[in-house]
C-alpha positions as CSV (number, residue, x, y, z in Angstrom):
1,X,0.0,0.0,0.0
2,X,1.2,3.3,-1.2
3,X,1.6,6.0,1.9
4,X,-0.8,8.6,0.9
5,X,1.8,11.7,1.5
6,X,0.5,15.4,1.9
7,X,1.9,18.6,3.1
8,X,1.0,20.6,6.1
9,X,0.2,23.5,3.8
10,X,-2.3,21.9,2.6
11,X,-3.9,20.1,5.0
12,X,-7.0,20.2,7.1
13,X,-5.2,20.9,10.4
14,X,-8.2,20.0,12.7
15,X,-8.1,16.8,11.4
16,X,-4.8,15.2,10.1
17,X,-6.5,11.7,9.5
18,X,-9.0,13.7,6.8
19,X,-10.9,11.7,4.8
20,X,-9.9,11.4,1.0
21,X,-13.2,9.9,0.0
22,X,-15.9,12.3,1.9
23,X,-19.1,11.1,1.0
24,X,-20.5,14.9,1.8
25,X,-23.8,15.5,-0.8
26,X,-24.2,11.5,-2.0
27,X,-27.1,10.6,-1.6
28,X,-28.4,7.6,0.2
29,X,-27.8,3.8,-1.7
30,X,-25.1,5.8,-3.3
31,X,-22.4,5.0,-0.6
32,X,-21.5,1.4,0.5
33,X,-20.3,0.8,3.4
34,X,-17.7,-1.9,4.8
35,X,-18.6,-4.3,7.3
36,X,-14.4,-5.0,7.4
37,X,-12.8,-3.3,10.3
38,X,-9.9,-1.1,8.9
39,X,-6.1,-2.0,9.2
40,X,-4.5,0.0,11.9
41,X,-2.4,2.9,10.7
42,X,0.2,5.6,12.0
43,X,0.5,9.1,10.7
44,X,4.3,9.8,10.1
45,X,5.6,13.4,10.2
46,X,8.6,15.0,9.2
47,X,9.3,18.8,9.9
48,X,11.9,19.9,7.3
49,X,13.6,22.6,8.8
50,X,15.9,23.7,6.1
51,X,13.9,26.6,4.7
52,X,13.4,30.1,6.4
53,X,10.0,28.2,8.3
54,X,9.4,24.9,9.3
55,X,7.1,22.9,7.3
56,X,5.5,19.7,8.3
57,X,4.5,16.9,5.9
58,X,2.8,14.1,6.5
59,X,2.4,10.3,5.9
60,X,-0.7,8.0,6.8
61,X,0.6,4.2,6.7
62,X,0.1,0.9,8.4
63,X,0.9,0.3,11.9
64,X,4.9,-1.2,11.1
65,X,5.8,-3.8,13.5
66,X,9.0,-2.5,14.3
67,X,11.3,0.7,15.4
68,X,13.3,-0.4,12.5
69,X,10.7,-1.1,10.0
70,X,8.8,2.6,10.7
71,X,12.6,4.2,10.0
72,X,12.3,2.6,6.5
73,X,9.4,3.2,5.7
74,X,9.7,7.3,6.8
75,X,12.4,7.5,4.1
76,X,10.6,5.7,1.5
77,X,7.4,8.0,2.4
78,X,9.6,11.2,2.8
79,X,12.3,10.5,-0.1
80,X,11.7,13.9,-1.7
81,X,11.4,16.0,1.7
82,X,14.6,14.4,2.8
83,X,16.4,15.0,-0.1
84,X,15.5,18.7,-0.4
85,X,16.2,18.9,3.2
86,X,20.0,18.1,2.3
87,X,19.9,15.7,5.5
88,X,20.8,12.2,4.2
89,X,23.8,14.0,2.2
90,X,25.6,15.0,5.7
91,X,28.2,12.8,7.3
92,X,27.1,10.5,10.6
93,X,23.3,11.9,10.1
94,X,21.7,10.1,13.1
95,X,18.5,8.8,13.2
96,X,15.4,8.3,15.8
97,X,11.7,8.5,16.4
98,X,9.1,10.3,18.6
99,X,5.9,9.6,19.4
100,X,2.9,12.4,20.3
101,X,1.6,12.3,23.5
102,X,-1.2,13.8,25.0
103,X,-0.5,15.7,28.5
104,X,-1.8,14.0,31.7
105,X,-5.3,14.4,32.1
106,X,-6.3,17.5,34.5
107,X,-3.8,19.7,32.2
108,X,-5.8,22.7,31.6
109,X,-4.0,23.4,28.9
110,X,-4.9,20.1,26.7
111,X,-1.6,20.7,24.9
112,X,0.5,17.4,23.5
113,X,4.5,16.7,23.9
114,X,6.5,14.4,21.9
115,X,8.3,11.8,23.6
116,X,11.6,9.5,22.9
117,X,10.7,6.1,21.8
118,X,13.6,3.8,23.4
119,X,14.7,1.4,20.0
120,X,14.5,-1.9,21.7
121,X,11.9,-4.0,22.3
122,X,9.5,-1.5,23.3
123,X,7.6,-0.4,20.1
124,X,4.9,-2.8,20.1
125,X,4.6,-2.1,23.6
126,X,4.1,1.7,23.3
127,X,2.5,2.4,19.6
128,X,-0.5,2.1,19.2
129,X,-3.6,2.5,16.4
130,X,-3.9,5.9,15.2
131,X,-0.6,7.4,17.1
132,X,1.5,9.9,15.4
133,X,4.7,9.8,14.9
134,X,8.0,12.2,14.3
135,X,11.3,11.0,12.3
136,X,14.1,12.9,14.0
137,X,16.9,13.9,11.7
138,X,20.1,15.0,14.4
139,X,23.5,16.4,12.8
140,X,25.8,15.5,15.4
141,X,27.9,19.0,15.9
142,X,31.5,16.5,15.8
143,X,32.2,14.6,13.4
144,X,32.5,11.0,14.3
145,X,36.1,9.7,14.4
146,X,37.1,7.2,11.2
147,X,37.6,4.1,12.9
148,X,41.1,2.0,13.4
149,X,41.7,0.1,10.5
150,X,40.9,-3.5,11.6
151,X,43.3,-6.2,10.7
152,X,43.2,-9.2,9.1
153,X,43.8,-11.8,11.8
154,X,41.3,-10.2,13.8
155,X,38.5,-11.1,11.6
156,X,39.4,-14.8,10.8
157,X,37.4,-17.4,11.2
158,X,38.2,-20.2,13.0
159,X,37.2,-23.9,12.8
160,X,35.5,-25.6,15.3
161,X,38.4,-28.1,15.9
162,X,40.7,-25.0,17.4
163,X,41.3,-25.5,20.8
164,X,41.7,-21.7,22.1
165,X,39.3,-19.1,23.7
166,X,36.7,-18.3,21.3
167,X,34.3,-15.4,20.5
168,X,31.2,-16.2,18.5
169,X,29.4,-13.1,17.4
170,X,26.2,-13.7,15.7
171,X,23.5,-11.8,13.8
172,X,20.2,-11.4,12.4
173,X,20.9,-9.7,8.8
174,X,18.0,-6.9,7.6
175,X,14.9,-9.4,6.2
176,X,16.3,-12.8,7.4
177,X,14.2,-15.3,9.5
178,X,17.8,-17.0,10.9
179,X,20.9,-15.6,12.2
180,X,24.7,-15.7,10.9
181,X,27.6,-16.5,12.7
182,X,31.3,-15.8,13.1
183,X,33.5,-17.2,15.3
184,X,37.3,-15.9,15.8
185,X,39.9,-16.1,18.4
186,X,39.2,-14.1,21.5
187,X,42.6,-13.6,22.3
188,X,43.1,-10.8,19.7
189,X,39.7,-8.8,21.0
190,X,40.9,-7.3,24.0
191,X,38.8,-4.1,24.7
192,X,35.4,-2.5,24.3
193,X,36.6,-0.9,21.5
194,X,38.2,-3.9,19.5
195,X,34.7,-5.7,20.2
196,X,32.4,-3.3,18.8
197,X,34.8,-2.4,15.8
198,X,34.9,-6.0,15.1
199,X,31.6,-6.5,14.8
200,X,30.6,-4.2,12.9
201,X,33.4,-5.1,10.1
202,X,32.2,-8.5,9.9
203,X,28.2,-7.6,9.8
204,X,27.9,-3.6,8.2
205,X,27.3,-4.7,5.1
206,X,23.9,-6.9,5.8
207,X,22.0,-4.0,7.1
208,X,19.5,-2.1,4.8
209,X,21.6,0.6,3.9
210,X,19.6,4.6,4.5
211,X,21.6,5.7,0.9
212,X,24.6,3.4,1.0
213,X,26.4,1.0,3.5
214,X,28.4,4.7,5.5
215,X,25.0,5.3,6.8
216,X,25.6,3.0,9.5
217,X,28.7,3.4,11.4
218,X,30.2,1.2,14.5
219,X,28.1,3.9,16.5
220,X,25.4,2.5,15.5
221,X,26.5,-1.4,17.4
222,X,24.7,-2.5,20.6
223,X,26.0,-6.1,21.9
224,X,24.8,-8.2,24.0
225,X,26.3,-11.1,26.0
226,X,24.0,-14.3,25.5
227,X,24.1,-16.2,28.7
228,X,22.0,-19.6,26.5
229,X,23.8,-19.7,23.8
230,X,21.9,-19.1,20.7
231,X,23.5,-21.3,18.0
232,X,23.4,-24.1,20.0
233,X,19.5,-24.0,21.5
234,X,18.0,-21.4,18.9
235,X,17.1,-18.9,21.7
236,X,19.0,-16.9,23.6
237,X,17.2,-17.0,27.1
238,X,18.8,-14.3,28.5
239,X,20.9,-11.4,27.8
240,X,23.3,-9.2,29.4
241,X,24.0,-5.8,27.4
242,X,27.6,-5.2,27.1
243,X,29.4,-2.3,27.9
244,X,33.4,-1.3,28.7
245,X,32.8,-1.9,32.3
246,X,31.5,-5.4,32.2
247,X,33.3,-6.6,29.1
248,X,37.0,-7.2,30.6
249,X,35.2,-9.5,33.2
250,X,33.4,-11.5,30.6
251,X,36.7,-11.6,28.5
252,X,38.1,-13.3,31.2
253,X,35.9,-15.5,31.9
254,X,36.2,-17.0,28.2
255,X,39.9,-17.1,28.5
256,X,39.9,-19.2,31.6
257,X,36.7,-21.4,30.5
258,X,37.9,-22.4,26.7
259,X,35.3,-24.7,26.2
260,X,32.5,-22.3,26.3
261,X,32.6,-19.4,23.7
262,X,31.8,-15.9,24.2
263,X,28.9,-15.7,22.5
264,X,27.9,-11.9,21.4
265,X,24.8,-10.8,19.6
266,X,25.2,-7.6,17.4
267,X,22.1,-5.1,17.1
268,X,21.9,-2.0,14.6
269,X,19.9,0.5,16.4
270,X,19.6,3.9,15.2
271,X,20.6,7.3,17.5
């Protein structure tokens, strides 16, 4: 289903869900009407911001099922306002979403605030039928480091037959059902920093790209330590996010205990 895509300007402002097929002076037998309850459906917004005012344009689609699934479809629905907006042409453009909320009740003023939507695992939690949402464009005021050049024996695979500490990263490409999996020697990822660059040189290029592949950048990597290993059961039954404080300890652990791998799940969210 197309987005049906208008502009603020032109808009009935009372009522952003307007009705495109108004059956105002039809007489009666002349409209028919549908026992089928309808599909629910978000309104997307997008305030471009590049001009001397701010416009607002609009998008009325069906409810996605995911954080990530609304991003993509806001930049098929607002191609042309993004473009003219000059936003996906900047370096480390960042990414997130918003959702309108209505102040607690009692407020004499009845006035609305938009509120951060947390990326994981709380969209279908929190969005509901009819909700509106905002796509966030943030230019980040410093430019994002280039990151160390990752070398070769840091990314090779090993075989199941090598005896060492391993490191299993694993993750669920853009539109796949399964997951993927690496597995190198965790001797030559030492810190934070080597994790998260490593894991995004192995999986960058199976995300969805915004434009091209240097939309996403190792900024972009959340990982998370699977206590049930994944590869071996399917599911991992629990997770423990990782972070530079609580990686040395679970790098240690995996250097003592060499028969249990480290294993790491990678997640692209967007900031």
């Amino acid at each position: 289903m197309d987005p049906l895509t208008y502009s603020a300007q032109n808009a009935n402002a009372a009522n952003p869900f307007f009705d495109t097929n108004s059956t105002a002076g039809l007489r009666e037998g002349q409209v028919q009407v549908s026992s089928m309850r309808p599909a629910p459906r978000i309104l997307l917004c997008f305030i471009d911001a590049s001009g001397a005012t701010q416009v607002a344009h609009y998008a009325l689609v069906p409810l996605p099922r995911t954080y990530e699934d609304t991003i993509s479809i806001a930049f098929d629905a607002f191609q042309s306002q993004l473009a003219n907006s000059k936003a996906l042409t900047q370096p480390n453009v960042e990414f997130s979403l918003m959702i309108k909320c209505v102040l607690r009740s009692g407020d004499p003023s009845m006035g609305s605030i938009w509120a951060d939507i947390h990326p994981r695992n709380q969209w279908s939690c929190i969005v509901r039928d009819g909700d509106e949402i905002l796509i966030c464009v943030k230019m980040p005021q410093v430019q994002a480091s280039a990151p160390k050049a990752i070398s070769d024996h840091r990314l090779k695979p090993v075989p199941d037959s090598y005896a060492g500490p391993k490191l299993v990263f694993c993750h669920r490409p853009y539109g796949s059902a399964g997951y993927m999996y690496h597995t190198v020697a965790l001797q030559f990822v030492q810190s934070f920093e080597d994790l998260k660059e490593v894991a995004h040189a192995i999986f960058q290029g199976q995300r969805k790209p915004f434009q091209s592949t240097s939309g996403w950048t190792v900024n972009n990597v959340r990982l998370y330590f699977n206590v049930t290993s994944r590869q071996k059961s399917g599911n991992a039954l629990a997770q423990t996010e990782i972070n530079n404080v609580n990686w040395p300890g679970m790098r240690n652990q995996g250097m003592i205990n060499t028969s249990k791998p480290v294993e790491v799940e990678v997640i692209y969210e967007f900031r």
